[in-house]
N, C-alpha and C positions, 0 to 999 in steps of 0.2 A: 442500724443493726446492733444489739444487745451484744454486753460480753459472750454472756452463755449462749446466743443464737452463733456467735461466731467460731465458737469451741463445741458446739454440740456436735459436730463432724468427728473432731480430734478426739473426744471423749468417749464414744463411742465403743473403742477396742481396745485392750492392754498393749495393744501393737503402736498407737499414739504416742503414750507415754514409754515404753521400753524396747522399742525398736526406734530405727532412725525414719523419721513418720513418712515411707514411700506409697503415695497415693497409688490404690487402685482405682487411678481415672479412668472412665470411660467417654466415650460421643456417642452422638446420637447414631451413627453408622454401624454400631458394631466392631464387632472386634475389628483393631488394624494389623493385627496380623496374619494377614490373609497367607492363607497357606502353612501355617505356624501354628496350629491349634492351641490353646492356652484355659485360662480356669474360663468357669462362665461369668459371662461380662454380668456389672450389673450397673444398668440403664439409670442417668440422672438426668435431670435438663439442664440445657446449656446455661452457662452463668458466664459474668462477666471479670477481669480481673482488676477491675477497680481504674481503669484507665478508659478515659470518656472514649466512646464508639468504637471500641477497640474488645472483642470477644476472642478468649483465650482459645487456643486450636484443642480440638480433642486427644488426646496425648493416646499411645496404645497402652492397651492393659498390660499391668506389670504387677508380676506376685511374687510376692517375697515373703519367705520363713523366717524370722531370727529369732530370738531368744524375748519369748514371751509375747509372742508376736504372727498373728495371721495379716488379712491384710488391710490394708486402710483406706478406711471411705470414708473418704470427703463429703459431707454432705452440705456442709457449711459455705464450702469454696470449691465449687467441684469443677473439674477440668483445667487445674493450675501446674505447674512443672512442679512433680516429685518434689527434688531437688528443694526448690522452694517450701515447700510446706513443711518438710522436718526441721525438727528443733537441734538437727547437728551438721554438721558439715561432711555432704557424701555424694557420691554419684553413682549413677545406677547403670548398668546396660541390661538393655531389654533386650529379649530373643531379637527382635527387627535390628537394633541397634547393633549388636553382636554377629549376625547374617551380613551387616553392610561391611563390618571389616574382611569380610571372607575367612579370617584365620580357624584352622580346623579343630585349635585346643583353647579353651580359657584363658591357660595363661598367657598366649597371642594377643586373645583378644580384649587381654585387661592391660596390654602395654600401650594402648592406645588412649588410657585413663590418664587425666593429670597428676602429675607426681610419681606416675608407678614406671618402672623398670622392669623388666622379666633380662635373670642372668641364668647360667647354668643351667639345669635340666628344670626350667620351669618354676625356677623359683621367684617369686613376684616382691622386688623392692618396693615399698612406701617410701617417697622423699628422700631415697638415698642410704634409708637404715638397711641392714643386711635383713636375714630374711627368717632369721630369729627375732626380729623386733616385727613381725607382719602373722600375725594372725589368721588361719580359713579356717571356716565353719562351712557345713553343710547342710541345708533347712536347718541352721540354730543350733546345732548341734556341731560339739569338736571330732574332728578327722585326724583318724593317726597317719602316719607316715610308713610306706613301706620303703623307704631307705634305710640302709643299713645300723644307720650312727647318728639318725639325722629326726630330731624331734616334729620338723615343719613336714608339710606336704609338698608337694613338688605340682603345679598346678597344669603343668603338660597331658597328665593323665587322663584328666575332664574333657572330653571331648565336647564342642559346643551342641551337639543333636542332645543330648541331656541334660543342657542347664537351659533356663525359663528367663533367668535374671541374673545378672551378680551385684552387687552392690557393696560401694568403699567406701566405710566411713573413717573416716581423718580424725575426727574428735572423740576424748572416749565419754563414753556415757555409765552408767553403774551397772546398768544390766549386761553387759559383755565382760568376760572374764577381764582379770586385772594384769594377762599378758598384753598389754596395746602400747608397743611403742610407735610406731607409725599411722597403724592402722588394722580395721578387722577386713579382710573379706569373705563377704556370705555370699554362696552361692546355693540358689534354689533350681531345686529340679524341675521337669516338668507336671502341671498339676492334671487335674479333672479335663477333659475335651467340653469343649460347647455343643460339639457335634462327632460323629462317629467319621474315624476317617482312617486311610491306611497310605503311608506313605513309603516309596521305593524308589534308593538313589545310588550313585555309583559316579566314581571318577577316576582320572587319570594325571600324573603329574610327573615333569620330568624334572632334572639341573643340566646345568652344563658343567658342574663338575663331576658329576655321576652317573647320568642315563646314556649309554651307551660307550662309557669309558672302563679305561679297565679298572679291579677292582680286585678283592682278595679275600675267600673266607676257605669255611674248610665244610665236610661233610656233615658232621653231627646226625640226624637222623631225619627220618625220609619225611615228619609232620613239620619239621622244623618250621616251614611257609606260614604254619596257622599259627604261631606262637606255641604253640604247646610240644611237648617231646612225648616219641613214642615209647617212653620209657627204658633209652638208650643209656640215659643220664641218671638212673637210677643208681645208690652207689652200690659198691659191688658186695656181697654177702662176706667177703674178708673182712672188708671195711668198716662195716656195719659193727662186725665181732669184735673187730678192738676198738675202736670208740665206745663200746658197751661194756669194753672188759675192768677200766678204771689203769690201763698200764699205761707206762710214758712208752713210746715209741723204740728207746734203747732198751728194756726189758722182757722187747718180745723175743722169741729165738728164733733162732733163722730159719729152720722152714716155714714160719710162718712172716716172717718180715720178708722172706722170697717171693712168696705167694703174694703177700699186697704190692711187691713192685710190680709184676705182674699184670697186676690188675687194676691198679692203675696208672699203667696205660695203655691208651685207646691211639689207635692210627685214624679213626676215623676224627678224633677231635685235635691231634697234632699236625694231622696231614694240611700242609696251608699251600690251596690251588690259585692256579692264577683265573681270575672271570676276563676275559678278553671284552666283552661287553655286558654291562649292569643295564638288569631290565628296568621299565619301569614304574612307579608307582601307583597301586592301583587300592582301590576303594571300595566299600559297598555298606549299604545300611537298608534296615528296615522300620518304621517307626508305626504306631497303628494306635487305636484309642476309640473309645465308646464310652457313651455314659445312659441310663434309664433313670425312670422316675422311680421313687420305694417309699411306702409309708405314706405318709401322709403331707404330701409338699416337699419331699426329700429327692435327694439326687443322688445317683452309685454311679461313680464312673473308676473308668483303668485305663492306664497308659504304659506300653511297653515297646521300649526300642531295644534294637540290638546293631551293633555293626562291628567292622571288622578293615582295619586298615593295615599296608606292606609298605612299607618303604626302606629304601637305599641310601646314603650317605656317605660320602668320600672325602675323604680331610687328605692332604699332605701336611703334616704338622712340620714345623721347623721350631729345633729347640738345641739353647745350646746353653752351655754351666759354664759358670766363670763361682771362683773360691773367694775372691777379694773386690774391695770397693771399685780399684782399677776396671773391672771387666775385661780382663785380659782371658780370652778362653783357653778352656781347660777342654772340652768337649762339646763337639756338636754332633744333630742326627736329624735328620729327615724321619716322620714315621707316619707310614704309607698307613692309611685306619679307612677302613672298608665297615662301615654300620647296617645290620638288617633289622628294623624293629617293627615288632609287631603288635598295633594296639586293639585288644578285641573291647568291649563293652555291652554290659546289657542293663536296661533298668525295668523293673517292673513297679505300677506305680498305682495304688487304690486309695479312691478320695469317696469322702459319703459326705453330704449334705445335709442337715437337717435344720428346717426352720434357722435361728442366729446363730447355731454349730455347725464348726468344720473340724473334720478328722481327715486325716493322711497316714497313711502307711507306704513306706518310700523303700524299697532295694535296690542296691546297686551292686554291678558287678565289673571291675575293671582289669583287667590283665594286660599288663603294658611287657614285653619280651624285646631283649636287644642282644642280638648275637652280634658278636665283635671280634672282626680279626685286622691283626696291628702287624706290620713288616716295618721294624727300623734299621735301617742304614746310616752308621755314625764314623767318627774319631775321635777315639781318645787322645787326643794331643802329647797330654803331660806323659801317657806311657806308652806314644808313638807308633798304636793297633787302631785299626779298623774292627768296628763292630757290628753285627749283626742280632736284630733283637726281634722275636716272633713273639707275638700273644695270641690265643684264640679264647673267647670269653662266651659265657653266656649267662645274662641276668635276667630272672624272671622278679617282675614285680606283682601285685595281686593286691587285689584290695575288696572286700565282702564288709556289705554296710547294709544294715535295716533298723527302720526309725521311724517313730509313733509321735506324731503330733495331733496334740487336740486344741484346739481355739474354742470355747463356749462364753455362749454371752448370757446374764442373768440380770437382767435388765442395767442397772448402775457399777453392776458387779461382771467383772472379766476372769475368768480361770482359763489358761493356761499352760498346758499340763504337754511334758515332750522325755519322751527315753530314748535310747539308743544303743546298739552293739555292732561293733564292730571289729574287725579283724583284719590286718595286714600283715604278708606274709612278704619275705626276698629271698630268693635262693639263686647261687652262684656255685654249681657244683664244676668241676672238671675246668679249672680255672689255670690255661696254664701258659707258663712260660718261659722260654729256652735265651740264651742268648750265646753266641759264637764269637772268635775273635780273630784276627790272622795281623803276624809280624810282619816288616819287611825284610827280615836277617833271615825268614824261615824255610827250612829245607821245603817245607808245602808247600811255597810261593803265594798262587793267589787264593790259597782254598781254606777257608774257614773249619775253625776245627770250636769244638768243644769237649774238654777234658771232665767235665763234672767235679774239677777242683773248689766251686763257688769262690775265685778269683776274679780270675779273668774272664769264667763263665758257668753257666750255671743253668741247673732247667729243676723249675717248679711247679708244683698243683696243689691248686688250694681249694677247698670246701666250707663256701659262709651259708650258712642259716639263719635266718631270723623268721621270730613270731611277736608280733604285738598286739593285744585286745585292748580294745576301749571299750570301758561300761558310760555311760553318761546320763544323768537325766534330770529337769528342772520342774520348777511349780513358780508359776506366774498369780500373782491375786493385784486386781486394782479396780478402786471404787471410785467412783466421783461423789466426793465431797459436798463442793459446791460449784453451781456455776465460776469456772475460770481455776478450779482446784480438783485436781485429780492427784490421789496417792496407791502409788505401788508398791510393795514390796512382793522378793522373789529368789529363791534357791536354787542354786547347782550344784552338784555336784560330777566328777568324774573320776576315772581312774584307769590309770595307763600301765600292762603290765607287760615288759618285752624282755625276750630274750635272744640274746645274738652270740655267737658263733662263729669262727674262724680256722680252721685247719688248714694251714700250709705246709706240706713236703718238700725237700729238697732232694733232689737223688744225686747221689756223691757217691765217688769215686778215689780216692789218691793214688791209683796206679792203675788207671784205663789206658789200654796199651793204644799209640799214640794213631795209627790206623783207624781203629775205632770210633775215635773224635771225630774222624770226618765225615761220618756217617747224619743224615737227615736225622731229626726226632723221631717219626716212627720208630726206624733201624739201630735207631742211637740206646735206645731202653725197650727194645724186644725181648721177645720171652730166649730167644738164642741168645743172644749178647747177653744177659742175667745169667743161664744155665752155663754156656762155654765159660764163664770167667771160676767157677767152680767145678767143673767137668775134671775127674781125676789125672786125662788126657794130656791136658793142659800145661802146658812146659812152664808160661808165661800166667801162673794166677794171677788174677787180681779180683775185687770184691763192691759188688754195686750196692749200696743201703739206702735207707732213707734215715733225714734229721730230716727234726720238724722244729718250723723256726718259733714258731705261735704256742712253744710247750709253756714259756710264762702268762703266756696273757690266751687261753685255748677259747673262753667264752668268761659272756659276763650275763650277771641280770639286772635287770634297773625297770624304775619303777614309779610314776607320779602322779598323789592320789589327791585332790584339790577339793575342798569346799568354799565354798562362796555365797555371801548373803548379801542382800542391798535394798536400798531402799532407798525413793525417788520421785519424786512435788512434780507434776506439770502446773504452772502456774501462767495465770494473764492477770498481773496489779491495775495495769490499763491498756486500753484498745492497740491494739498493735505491738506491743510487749507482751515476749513469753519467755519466760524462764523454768530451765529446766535443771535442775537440780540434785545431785542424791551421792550417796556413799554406798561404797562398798566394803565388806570386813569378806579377807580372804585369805585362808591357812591352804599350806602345802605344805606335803613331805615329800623329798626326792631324793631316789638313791641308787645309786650303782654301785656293783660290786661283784667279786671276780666270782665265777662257779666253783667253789673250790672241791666239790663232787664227782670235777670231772675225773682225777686221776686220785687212786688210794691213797699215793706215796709222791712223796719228791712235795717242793714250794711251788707258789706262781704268786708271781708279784703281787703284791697288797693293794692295789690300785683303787680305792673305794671313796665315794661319795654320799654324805649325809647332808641333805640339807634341811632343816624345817623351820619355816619361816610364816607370818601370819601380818597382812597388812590392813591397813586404812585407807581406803583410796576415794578421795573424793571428787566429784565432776561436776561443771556447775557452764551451761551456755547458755547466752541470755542472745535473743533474737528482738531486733527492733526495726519495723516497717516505719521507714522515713516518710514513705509515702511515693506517688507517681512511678510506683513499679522498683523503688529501691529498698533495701533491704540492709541490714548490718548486726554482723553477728561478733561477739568475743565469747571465749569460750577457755578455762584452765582447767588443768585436773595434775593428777598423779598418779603415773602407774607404772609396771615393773617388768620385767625382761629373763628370764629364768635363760642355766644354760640348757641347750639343748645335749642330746644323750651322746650325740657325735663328737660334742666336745669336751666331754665328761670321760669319757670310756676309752684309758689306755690300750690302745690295743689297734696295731695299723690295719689300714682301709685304704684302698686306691679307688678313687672315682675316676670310672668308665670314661665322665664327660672327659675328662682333662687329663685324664692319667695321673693326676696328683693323687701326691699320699698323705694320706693323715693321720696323727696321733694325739687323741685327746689328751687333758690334763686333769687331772679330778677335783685341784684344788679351785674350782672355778668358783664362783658368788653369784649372788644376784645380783641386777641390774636395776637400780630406780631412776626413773626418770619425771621432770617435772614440765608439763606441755603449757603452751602460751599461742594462742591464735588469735587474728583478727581481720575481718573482711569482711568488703562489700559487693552487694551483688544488684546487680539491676535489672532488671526483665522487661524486656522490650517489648515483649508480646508475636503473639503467632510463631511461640516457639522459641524464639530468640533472648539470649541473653550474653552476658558480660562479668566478669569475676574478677576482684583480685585482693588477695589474701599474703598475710605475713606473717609467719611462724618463729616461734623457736623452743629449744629443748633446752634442759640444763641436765646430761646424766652422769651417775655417779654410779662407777666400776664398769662401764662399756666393755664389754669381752670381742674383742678383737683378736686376728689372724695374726700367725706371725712364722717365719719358712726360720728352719733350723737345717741343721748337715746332720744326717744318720746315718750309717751304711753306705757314705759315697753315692749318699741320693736326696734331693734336696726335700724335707717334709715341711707338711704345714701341721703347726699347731694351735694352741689357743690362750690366751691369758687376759686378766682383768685389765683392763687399763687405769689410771687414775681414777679420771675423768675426763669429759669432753662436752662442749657447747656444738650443737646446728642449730641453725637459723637459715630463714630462707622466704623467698614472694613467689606467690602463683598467680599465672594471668590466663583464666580463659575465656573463650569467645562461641557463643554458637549462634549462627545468623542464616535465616533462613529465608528466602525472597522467591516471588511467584515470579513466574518469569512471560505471565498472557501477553503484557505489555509486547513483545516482540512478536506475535502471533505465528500463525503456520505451524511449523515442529515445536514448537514451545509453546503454544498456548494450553498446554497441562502440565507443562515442567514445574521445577521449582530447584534452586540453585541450593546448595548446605554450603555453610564454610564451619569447618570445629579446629579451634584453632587451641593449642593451651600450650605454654613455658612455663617451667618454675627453674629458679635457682635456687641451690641448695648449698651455702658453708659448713662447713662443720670443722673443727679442730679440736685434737687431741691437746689434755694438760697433764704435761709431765714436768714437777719440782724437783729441786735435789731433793734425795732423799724419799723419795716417795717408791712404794715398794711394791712387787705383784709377784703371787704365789705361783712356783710352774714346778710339778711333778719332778725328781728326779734331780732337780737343782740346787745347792747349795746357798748359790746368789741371787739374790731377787730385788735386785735393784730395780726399778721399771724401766731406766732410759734403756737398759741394754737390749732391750723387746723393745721400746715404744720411740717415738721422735715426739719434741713438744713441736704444736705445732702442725703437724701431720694430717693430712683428713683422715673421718675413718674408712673404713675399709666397707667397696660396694658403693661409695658413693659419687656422682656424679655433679659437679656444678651446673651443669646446662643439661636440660631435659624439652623436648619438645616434639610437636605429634601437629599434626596439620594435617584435615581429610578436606578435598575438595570435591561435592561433587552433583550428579545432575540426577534426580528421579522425575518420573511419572509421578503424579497427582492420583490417577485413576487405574491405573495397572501398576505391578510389577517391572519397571525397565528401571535400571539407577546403573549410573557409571561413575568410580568415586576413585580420587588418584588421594594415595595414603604415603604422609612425610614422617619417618622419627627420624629423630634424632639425638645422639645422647653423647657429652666429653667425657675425655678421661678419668681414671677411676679407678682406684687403689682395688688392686686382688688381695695381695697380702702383702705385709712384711718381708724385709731381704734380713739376712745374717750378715755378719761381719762389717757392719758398716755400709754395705752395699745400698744401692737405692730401689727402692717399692716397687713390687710386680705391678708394673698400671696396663691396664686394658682401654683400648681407644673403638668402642663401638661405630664411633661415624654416625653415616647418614647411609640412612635404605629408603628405597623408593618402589613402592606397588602401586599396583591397578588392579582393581575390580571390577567389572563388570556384572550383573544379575538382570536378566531379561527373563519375564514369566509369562505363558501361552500355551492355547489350548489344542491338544490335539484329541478328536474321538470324544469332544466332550469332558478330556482331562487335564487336571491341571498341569504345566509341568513347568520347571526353571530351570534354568540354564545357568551357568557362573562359569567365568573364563578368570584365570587369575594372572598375574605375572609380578612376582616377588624379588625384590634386590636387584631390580634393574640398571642401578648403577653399580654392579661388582664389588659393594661393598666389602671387603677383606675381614676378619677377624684377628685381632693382633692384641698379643699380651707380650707385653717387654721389658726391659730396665735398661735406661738411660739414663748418662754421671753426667753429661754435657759433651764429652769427647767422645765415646763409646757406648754403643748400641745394640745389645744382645739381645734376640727373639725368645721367648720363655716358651709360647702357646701360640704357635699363629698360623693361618690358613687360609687358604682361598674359600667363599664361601657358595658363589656363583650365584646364577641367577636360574629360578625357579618358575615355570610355568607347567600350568595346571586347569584343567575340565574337567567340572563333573557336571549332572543332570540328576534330578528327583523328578518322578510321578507322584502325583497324589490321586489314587484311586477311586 
């Protein structure tokens, strides 16, 4: 076989050269996702993989969007592992692949990937970098974030009935922007049906720390169940008026600063009830799809899902403050957190075919709701009170996305061509929170009082808003030169414009007569208790106001608008060597900066960031077939790490997940990084293969976490680090064996083993004298934020994932037991000398099962799940050697779960 006979496959599509080259393999059988409808197959004949009497198994079709890139057919080598055929180092999950792990959202289902992590609300680590160094896209196209402060997406959102594929690549290449510190992940939707079908599912899911225990929220409004409010939460028309009037809060006059205590507040969202038993989790989806012929040899098809998921959640969190290195505490508290979240979703999804063109028009719709109510039980030690702390929350997230991708082939020539708009919204209105206190010297014995002094206690409601649009759109062009040279070059641009928003009140008091204190939240700020304290009547005046704490820092705007160009050789010098090759040139401006329109009169802190920066990034992996199914790749490049807007934007934020608080720093930089890979891979055939790879980074200004003391409350903020070295090996293994040999019940089984560990070092470098910029501070030495030495923060040494499990050959039946595992790992930064909030994930252990059979002629499947079956705990701490203090930690329990789908 000829060079060019051997790249005529690869060369084919601009998806060869500028996407990471994921075979859309087919078999002779048809599609193997039976039950899964996906693009339409296209039929090659079986070929071999180069290993005497040995034919490669037919892999299932797998479609993938990225960046300049529809999908790619082998024609050369066709029926080879994905994996294998790209010119970078990646891995794929296919709808089937991502069904066997059972998990209901992406980002579950991509912790099962080598390398990757999933911490916090969904945020997916590559190899241990935080989750600013980890890039999504979606069909090729970038995803904003509807968190607050927070530039990354959060990948929980995704539910898996709407992704097709996902796919991580570890290397970077030119056509993917020049944010890649660890890694990109792309996730493609679902494309064209092969056939017309309608599918209808629903389940049920319980915990044992949740389903039928007690629990704790409060009323809010009668939709609440579906995610959406009956416009309970609307603010109130007072509200509205001085937010639009441009006055600070102390300027209003008092019938009108009466009227907005008044109004807000709501007994229906303070009132916090006890649930004697939490229901449980329940489910439903509908998915459907058709496609016709049009024109002339063309294809029109649509695909639209919709569903709609409820769940429960129950934490007893234990967390306690200590001031100094000793850990000697100062305060602990139990906090009883009761979660109802609700994730609704719908994609509507139009693909046309023509002759060697494909067009997609993709929407989505994702509305993730999480009402939240907190009951803390503490002691303040140092000032010898017991404390009592209520929160009642409600965040809505949203996310509106529609995106045009064209792939067209003109014979040697590939165009390209993708835009996109989108929109993410978060709103957190009637956000509030009380906290109570009681002496042991006190005439009230055991009865908790609250004075509205914001000392000892205090009761607040805040209002966050945000909006961010993303414009996006690219142009793909690549010719084939000559046999074994193919040139690309290709543009992006985007642009991210958001604005976020914070109003917090305080309602204070300094002579709430001492009675009064003892009164619940409803009763404690009613419309009586406001009137009586001014009623002429009145022997004993006193006077309820509001301050607002957020008058410096009320909202901000920020903004980050990025062009990118590159250009990029697919080359073969000789038979079994390819190198791939190319640079990127990439300018950004990025900036935040405070609203300062919001009030006519009075300052608000200067808190502003400008950054405009323009790089060179080069990428270059060269792939060499040893031969007899082995393979070996090196691969370096250079690429760079921006901050994110959360870390950027002074101005506090308490996240839900953790109840931590944060406060950006604006003085942040960019982040360059310099990548080094090398590994081999062997392909066993029928499926199987063997991995292992050794990495390392060298970056320079890592923006890492680090906890400061504000307000008698521990926050997290942000700052440059010097620099920092990771390095690290990866081993994986996927082996798959027929198992006829034993006949009877197994003579159509077939055994999986997916086995993968990486170790991951990393260490911070901090010299004398070396310095980091942090907002508001005089001193910027770096040790006093950094430790030399230190891993960074979110990273893990030992990571590992082990699926073991059994399918059918010829149906639907697979039963598959799923191992992670993951060590310890720096949260953030302590003060005072203190040592590192580390997080110990442990080991979790599931079972899946999927059994599919026909009833009436229809399809259906069954999935039994059962998640953390060894009680794996959740635990964030800090430990000196002698003392042991809980930061974050929880019972997490164990999870089981049924659902069923029809396919009609």
């Amino acid at each position: 076989m000829t060079i060019g006979q051997q790249l005529s496959g690869l060369l084919l599509l601009t998806s060869a050269l500028t996407a990471p080259a994921v075979a859309w393999a087919q078999g002779t059988t048809g599609d193997a996702n039976a039950g899964i409808p996906g693009s339409v197959p296209v039929q090659q004949p079986p070929q071999t993989n180069g290993m005497p009497g040995q034919d490669e198994p037919a892999f299932e079709e797998t479609d993938i969007s990225a960046p300049g890139a529809g999908e790619i057919i082998v024609t050369g080598r066709v029926n080879r592992d994905p994996t294998r055929n790209s010119t970078q180092v990646l891995s794929v999950l296919s709808a089937e692949q991502i069904a066997r792990t059972g998990e209901g959202d992406i980002a579950g289902a991509l912790g099962r990937v080598t390398g990757l992590s999933v911490q916090g609300n969904g945020y997916v680590f590559v190899r241990g970098l935080g989750d600013r160094y980890s890039l999504a896209m979606l069909n090729g196209l970038p995803l904003p974030s509807p968190e607050p402060l927070s530039r990354v997406v959060p990948l929980d959102i995704f539910p898996t009935n709407v992704i097709a594929s996902s796919l991580v690549q570890k290397t970077f290449s030119a056509n993917y922007p020049g944010e890649f510190g660890g890694g990109v992940i792309n996730l493609t939707t679902r494309a064209v049906p092969a056939e017309s079908f309608l599918s209808i599912g629903g389940g049920i899911s319980g915990n044992t720390e949740t389903t039928g225990q007690v629990g704790y929220s409060y009323f809010g409004s009668d939709s609440d169940w579906t995610g959406f409010d009956d416009g309970s939460r609307d603010l109130p028309g007072s509200l509205q008026d001085f937010l639009g009037s441009g006055q600070q809060i102390n300027e209003v006059d008092r019938p009108t600063q009466r009227t907005l205590l008044k109004d807000l507040s709501n007994a229906n969202f303070t009132t916090l009830q006890r649930l004697n038993r939490l229901p449980v989790n329940f489910s439903g989806s509908i998915t459907g799809g058709t496609s016709t012929d049009v024109f002339d040899g063309g294809r029109l098809g649509v695909i639209a899902t919709a569903s709609l998921n409820n769940s429960w959640r129950n934490r007893l969190i234990s967390r306690d403050f200590a001031a100094d290195q000793d850990l000697g505490v100062l305060s602990t508290s139990q906090n009883y957190t009761t979660d109802n979240r609700v994730l609704v979703n719908g994609l509507l999804g139009v693909g046309l075919e023509i002759a060697e063109h494909r067009f997609r028009w993709t929407n989505l719709f994702i509305r993730d709701t999480l009402k939240q109510s907190v009951l803390g039980i503490g002691q303040d030690l140092e000032n010898t009170q017991d404390e009592v702390t209520q929160d009642t929350s409600w965040f809505e997230r949203q996310l509106l996305d529609t995106q045009f991708v064209g792939e067209m082939e003109f014979g040697d020539l590939e165009v390209d061509v993708r835009a996109g708009y989108a929109q993410t919204q978060r709103e957190a209105p009637f956000e509030y929170s009380f906290s109570y206190f009681r002496t042991p010297d006190s005439i009230y014995g055991d009865l908790y009082r609250n004075t509205l002094d914001g000392q000892r206690s205090d009761a607040t409601v805040a209002f966050s808003d945000l909006t961010e649009d993303l414009y996006s759109a690219g142009l793909d062009l690549s010719y084939r030169l000559l046999d074994g040279v193919t040139a690309t070059i290709g543009y992006a641009y985007s642009k991210t414009d958001r604005y976020s928003s914070r109003r917090e009140f305080r309602f204070a008091s300094s002579n709430l007569p001492a009675a009064f204190s003892l009164f619940n939240p409803a009763n404690l700020l009613s419309d009586a208790i406001i009137d009586f304290g001014e009623d002429p009547a009145n022997t004993t005046p006193y006077l309820l106001q509001l301050i607002e704490n957020t008058q410096a820092t009320p909202a901000f705007i920020a903004g980050l608008e990025v062009h990118g160009a590159y250009g990029q050789l697919l080359l073969q010098p000789l038979d079994g060597v390819t190198l791939d090759v190319g640079v990127r040139y990439e300018t950004a401006d990025q900036d935040v900066r405070p609203d300062t329109s919001v009030f006519t009169s009075g300052s608000i802190v200067d808190a502003s960031t400008a950054l405009s920066n323009d790089y060179f990034l080069p990428a270059a992996t060269l792939t060499y077939e040893v031969g007899d199914g082995l393979q070996a790749r090196v691969s370096a490049s250079k690429t760079i790490a921006r901050p994110q807007f959360r870390e950027l934007i002074f101005q506090p934020y308490t996240d839900p997940e953790t109840t931590r608080q944060y406060t950006g720093n604006p003085l942040l930089t960019d982040s360059t990084l310099i990548n080094l890979e090398a590994r081999l891979e062997y392909y066993i055939g029928g499926g199987s293969r063997a991995t292992v790879a050794g990495f390392y980074k060298d970056i320079d200004r890592p923006i890492e976490a680090y906890n400061i003391l504000a307000d008698n409350r521990v926050r997290t903020s942000f700052a440059n680090a010097p620099s920092a070295k990771l390095y690290g090996a990866e081993f994986e293994l996927q082996y798959n064996h027929e198992l006829i040999d034993l006949g009877g019940f197994f003579t159509n089984k077939e055994a999986l083993v997916v086995a993968n560990y990486t170790y991951t070092n990393s260490e911070l470098s901090v010299k004398p004298g070396d310095q980091t910029a942090v907002f508001g501070s005089s001193v910027n030495d770096a040790s006093l934020y950094f430790r030399d030495g230190a891993p960074m923060t979110g990273q893990s040494d030992h990571l590992l994932n082990l699926q073991l499990g059994i399918e059918d050959t010829e149906m639907l039946q697979q039963l598959t037991f799923l191992v992670n595992y993951a060590s310890e790992r720096v949260v953030s930064r302590s003060y005072n000398f203190q040592p590192d909030v580390l997080e110990d994930p442990g080991l979790s252990f599931d079972i899946v099962a999927r059994q599919g059979f026909t009833v009436r002629g229809k399809e259906v499947q069954l999935k039994l799940e059962a998640r953390n079956i060894f009680g794996e705990d959740h635990e964030e701490y800090l430990d000196n050697g002698e003392n042991r203090i809980e930061f974050n930690t929880y019972d997490i329990g164990t999870t089981f779960a049924a659902s069923v789908s029809v396919t009609l």
